[in-house]
C-alpha positions as CSV (number, residue, x, y, z in Angstrom):
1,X,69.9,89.1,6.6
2,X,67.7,90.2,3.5
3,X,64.5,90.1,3.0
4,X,64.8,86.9,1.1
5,X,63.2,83.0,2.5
6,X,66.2,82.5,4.9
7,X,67.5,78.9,4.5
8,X,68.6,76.6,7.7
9,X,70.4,74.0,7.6
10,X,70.5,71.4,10.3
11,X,72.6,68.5,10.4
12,X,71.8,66.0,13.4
13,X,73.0,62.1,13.6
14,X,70.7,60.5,16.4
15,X,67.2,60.3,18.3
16,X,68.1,62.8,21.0
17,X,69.5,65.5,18.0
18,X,66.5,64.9,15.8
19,X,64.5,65.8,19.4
20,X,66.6,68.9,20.3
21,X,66.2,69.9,16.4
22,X,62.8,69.7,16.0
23,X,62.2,72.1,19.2
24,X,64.6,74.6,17.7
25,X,62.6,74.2,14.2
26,X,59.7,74.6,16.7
27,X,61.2,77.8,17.9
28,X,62.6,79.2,14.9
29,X,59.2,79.1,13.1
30,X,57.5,81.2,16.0
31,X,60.3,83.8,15.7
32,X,60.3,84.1,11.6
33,X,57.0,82.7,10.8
34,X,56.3,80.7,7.5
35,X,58.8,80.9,4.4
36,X,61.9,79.0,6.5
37,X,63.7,76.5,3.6
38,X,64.7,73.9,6.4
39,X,67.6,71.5,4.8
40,X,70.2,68.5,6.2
41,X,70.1,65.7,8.3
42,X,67.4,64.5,10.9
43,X,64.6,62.1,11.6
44,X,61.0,61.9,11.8
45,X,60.7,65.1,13.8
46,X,62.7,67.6,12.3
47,X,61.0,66.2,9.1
48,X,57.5,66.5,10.2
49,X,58.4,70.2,10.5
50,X,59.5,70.3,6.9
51,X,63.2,69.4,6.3
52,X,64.4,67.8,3.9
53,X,66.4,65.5,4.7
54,X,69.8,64.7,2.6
55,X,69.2,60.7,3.8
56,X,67.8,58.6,5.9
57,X,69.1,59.4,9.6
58,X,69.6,55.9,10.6
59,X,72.3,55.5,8.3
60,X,74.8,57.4,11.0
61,X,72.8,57.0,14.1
62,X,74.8,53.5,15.5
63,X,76.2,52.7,18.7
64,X,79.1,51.1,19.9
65,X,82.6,50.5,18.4
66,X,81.3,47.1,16.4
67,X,78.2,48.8,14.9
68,X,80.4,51.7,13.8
69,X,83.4,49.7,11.9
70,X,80.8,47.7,10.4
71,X,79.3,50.8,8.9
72,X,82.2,53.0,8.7
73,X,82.5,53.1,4.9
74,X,79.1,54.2,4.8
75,X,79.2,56.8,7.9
76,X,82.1,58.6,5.8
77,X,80.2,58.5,2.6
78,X,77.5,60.6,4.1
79,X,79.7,62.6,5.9
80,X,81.1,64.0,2.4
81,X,77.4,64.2,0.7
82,X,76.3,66.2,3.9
83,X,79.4,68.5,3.3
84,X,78.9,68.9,-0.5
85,X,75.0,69.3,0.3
86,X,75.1,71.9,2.6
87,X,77.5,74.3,0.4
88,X,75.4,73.4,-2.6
89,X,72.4,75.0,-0.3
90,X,74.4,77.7,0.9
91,X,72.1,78.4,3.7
92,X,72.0,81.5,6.0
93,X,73.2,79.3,8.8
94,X,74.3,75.4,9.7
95,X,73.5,74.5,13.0
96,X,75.1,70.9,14.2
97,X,73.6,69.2,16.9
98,X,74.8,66.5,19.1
99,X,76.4,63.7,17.8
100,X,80.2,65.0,17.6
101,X,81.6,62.3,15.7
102,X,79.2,63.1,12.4
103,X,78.5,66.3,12.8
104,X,81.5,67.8,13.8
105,X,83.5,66.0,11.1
106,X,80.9,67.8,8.4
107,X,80.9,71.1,10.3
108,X,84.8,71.4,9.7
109,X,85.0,70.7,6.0
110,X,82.5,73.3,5.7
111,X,84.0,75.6,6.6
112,X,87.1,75.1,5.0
113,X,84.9,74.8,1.8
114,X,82.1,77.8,2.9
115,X,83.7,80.2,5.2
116,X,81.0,82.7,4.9
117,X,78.5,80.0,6.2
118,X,78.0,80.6,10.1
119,X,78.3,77.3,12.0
120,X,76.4,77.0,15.7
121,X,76.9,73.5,17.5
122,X,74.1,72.3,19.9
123,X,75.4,70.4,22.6
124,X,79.0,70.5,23.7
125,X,81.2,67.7,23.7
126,X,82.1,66.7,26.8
127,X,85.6,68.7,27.0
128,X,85.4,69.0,30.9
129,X,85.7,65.2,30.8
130,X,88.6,64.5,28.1
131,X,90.4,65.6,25.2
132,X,89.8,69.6,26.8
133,X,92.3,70.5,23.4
134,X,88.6,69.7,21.3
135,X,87.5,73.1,23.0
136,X,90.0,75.3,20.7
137,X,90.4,73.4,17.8
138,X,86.3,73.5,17.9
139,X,86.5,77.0,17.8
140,X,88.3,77.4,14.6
141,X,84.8,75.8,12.9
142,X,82.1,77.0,15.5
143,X,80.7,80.2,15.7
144,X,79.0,79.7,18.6
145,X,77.8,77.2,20.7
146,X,74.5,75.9,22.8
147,X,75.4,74.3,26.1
148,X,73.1,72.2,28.2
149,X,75.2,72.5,31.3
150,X,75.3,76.4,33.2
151,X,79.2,75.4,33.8
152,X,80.3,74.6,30.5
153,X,80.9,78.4,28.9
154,X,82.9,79.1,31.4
155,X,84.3,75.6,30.8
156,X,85.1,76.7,27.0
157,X,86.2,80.4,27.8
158,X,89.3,78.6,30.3
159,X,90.0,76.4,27.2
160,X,89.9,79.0,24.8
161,X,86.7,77.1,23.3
162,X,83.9,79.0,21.2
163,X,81.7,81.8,22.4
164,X,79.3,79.5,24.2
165,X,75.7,80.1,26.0
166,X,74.0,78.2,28.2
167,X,71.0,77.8,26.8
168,X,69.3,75.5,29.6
169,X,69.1,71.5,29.7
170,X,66.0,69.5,27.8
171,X,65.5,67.9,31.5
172,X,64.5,71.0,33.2
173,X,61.8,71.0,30.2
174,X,59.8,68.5,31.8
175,X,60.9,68.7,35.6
176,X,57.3,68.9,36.1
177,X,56.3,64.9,34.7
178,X,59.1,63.7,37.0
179,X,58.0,65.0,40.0
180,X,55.1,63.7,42.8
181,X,51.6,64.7,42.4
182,X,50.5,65.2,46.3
183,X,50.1,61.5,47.4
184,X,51.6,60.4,45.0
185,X,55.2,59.5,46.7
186,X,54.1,58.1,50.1
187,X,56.1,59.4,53.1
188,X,59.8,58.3,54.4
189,X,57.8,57.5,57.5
190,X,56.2,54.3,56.0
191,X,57.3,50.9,56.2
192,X,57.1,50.0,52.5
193,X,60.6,51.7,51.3
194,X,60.7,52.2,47.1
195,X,64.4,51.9,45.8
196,X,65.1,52.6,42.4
197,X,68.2,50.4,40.9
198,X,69.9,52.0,37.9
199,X,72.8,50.0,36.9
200,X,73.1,51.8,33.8
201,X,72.1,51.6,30.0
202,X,75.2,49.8,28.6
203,X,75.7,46.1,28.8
204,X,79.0,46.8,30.2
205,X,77.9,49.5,32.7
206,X,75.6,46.4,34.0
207,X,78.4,43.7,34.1
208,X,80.4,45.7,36.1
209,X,77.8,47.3,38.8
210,X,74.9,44.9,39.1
211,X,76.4,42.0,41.2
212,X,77.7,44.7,43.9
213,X,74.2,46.4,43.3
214,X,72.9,43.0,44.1
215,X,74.7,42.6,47.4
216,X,74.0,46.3,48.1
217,X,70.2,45.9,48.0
218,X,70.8,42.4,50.0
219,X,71.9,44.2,53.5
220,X,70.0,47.0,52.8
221,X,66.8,44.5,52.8
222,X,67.8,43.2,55.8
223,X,67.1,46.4,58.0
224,X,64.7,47.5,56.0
225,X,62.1,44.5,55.3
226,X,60.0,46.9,53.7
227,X,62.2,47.4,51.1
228,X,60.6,47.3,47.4
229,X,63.1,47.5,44.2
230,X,62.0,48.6,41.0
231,X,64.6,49.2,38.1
232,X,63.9,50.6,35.2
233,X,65.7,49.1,32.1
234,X,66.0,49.9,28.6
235,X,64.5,47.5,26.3
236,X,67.4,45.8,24.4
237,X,68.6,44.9,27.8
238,X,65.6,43.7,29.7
239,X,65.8,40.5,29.3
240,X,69.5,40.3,30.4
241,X,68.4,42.5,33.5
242,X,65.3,39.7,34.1
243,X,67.7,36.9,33.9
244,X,70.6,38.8,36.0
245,X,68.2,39.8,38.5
246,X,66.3,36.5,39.4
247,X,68.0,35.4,41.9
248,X,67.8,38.4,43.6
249,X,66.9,38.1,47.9
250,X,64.7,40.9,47.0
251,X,61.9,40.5,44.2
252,X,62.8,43.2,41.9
253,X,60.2,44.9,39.7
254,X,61.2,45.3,36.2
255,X,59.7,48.3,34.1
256,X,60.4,49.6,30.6
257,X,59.6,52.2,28.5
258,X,59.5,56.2,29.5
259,X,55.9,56.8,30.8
260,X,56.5,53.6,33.5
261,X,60.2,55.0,34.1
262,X,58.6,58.3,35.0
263,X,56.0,57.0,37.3
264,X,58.4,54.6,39.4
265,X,60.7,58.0,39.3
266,X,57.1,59.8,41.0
267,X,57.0,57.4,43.8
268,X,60.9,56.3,44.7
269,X,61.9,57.6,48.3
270,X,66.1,56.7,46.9
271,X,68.3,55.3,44.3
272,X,71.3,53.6,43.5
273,X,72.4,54.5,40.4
274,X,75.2,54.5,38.0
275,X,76.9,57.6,36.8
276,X,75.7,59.2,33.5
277,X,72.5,61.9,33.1
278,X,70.3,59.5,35.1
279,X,71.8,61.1,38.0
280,X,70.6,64.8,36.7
281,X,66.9,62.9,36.5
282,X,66.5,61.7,39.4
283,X,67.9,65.0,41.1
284,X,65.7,67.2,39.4
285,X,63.1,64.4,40.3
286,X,63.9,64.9,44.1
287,X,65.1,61.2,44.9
288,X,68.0,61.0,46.8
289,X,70.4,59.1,45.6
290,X,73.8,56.8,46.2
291,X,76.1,56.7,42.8
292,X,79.0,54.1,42.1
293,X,81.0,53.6,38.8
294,X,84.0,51.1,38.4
295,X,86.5,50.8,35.7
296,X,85.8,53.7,33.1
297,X,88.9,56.2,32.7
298,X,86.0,58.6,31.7
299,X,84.9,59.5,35.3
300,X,88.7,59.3,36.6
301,X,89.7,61.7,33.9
302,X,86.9,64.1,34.8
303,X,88.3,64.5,38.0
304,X,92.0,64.6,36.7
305,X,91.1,67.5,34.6
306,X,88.4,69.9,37.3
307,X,91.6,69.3,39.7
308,X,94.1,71.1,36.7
309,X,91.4,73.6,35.4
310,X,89.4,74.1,37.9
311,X,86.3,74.3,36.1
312,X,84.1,73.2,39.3
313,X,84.6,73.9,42.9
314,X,84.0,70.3,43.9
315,X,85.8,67.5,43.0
316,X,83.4,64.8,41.5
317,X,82.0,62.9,38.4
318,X,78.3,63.2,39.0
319,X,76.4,65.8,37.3
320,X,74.5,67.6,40.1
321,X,77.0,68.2,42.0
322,X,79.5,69.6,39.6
323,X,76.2,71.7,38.9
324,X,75.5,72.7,42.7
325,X,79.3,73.0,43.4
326,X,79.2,70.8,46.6
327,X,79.2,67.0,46.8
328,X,75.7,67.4,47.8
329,X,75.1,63.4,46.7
330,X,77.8,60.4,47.7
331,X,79.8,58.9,44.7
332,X,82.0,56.1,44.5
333,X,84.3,55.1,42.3
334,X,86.0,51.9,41.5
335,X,87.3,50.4,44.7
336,X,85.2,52.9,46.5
337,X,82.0,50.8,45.2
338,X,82.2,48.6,48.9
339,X,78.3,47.0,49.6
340,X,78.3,47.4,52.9
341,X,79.2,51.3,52.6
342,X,76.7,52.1,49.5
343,X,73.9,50.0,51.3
344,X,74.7,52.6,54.8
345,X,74.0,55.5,52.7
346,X,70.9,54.4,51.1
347,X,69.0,53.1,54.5
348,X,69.6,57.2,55.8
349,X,68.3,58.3,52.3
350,X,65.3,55.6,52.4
351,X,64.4,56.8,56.4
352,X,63.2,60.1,56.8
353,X,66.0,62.0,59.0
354,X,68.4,64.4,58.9
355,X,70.6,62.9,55.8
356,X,67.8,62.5,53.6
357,X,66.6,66.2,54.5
358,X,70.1,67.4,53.7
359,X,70.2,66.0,50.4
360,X,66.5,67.0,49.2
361,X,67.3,70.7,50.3
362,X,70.5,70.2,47.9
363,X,68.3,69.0,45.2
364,X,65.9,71.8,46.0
365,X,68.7,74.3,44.6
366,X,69.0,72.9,41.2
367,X,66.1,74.5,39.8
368,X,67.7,78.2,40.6
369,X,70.8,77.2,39.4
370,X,69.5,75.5,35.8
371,X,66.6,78.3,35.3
372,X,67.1,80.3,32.3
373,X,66.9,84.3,33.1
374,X,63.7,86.1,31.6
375,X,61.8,82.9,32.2
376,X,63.1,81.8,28.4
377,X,62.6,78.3,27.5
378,X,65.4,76.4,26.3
379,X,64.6,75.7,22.7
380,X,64.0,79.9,22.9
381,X,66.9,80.4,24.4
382,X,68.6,78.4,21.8
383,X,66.7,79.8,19.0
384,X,67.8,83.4,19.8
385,X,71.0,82.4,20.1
386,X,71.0,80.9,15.8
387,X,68.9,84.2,15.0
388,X,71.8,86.2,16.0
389,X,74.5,84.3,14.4
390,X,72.4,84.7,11.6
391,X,72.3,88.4,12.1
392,X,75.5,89.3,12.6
393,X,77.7,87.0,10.6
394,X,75.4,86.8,7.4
């Protein structure tokens, strides 16, 4: 680099990117101090931090296959403005993050258009999980890459993926407002039992889980009358959840938004979730936890590709224990997902004995595993990790 105002360009397509951005921009500004030209795509975040945005973010941040055809025309229109953008800029570095299906689509026609640009991705797609062929055609665009996960570089280096670094997950961040204050999670020895239901963030997640969850929670009530449900939701699908939910055997306590998700987190002594990052959360929250997921080739094709690659030495779908390397917490998958059998499991997680010990000493581990050597922080970690490429490629 020369001693001229280095330029960054940062190109993200959702909430969570604009999030993960503006703690790199965060970062970055620590590391080179004022005089950073910050250019691309991102929301209110990254903006507040001073870049300037090429348009509004909300114009490729949509969900679901309906939402996307509908805007499609659009989507690719800013995809080729992004692209003509960013060469226009020609900054010292692009840096995609998240949101593959955007960002990854720009990232490729730059380089075929800007060569000498270097191109970091934040976040890897989820090549351990399908399509593993993304992993080398990524690494004709992608310099390098920041992983969330401590398994996926060596996930990439089997696939012949980019040079990848973990550079430590957003959740470890703030282990700290997911965990008890003393008091504040009464013991396994009480009567009253807290059971946190997660059916899942997706309509169709919810169609297919909550009437088993439903019958799961009814046996487990039965020998354990002190059994209290709460179930966090996300708001476009509370009142479907209330609805769902009323007829219930068990009263179950609705709650919304991330500070109430966090407390009923605090005080849960188990959960029955879903499969998806909730499962990281409430791991790194110490809950132990049942999780269940029917009729998704995602999860089955997970398992298809650790058994060919070997890219974990456990066979699962569930986060932490493709992390710790041991099926530390029970999963169950399609057919598997039998009431009686997930509603067993929870009553020895919800009593204090030697299967809810087991599991908590599991969890316990995570920490070691996730931490980040030289006590780095992740947005540092990632931070260094863009410096360089900056360094050495520009």
């Amino acid at each position: 680099m020369t001693g001229k105002m280095p330029t960054i360009c940062l190109v993200a397509g959702e909430e969570s990117g604009d999030q993960l951005g503006s703690e790199l921009m965060k970062a970055l500004n620590e590391r080179l101090g004022v005089g950073v030209r910050y250019c691309g795509v991102g929301g209110e975040r990254m903006m507040s931090l001073g870049l300037k945005s090429f348009f509004d973010m909300s114009d490729v941040s949509v969900m679901g296959l309906t939402a996307v055809l509908a805007r499609l025309p659009l989507i690719i229109k800013r995809v080729y403005q992004t692209v003509d953008a960013v060469v226009a800029a020609n900054p010292d570095i692009l840096v995609i993050v998240d949101s593959p299906d955007f960002t990854h689509n720009v990232a490729k026609r730059v380089r075929k258009r800007a060569p000498h640009i270097p191109i970091v991705g934040y976040v890897s797609p989820s090549v351990w999980a399908w399509r593993p062929g993304r992993a080398r055609k990524m690494s004709v665009y992608v310099d390098d890459l920041l992983a969330l996960l401590p398994f996926e570089p060596d996930v990439h280096r089997k696939l012949g993926g980019p040079r990848t670094h973990y550079v430590g997950h957003p959740l470890s961040e703030i282990a700290s407002e997911l965990r008890p204050s003393v008091g504040e999670r009464t013991p396994a020895e009480a009567d009253e039992k807290i059971l946190l239901v997660l059916p899942g963030s997706r309509r169709s997640e919810i169609d297919r889980l909550l009437g088993d969850f439903a019958k799961t929670v009814a046996i487990v009530k039965e020998k354990l009358p002190g059994l209290k449900v709460v179930l966090p939701a996300v708001a476009h699908l509370e009142d479907k959840i209330r609805q769902d939910t009323d007829h219930w055997p068990v009263p179950v306590e609705i709650v919304t938004g991330l500070d109430a998700k966090r407390a009923a987190f605090r005080k849960a002594h188990a959960a029955l979730a879903a499969s998806g990052t909730v499962s990281l959360e409430l791991a790194l929250s110490g809950v132990p936890m049942v999780v269940a997921y029917k009729v998704d080739w995602f999860f089955r094709r997970m398992k298809e590709l650790n058994r060919v690659f070997k890219f974990s030495s456990v066979d699962s779908f569930v986060l932490p224990n493709i992390i710790l390397g041991t099926k530390a917490i029970p999963e169950f998958l399609d057919e598997e997902v039998q009431p009686k059998v997930l509603a067993n499991h929870l009553v020895e997680l919800l009593n204090s004995g030697p299967e809810r010990q087991k599991q908590i000493e599991h969890l316990q581990k995570l920490d070691d595993v996730m931490r980040l050597p030289d006590g780095h922080s992740q947005r540092g970690a990632a931070a260094d990790v863009v410096l360089a490429a900056m360094k050495t490629e520009s």
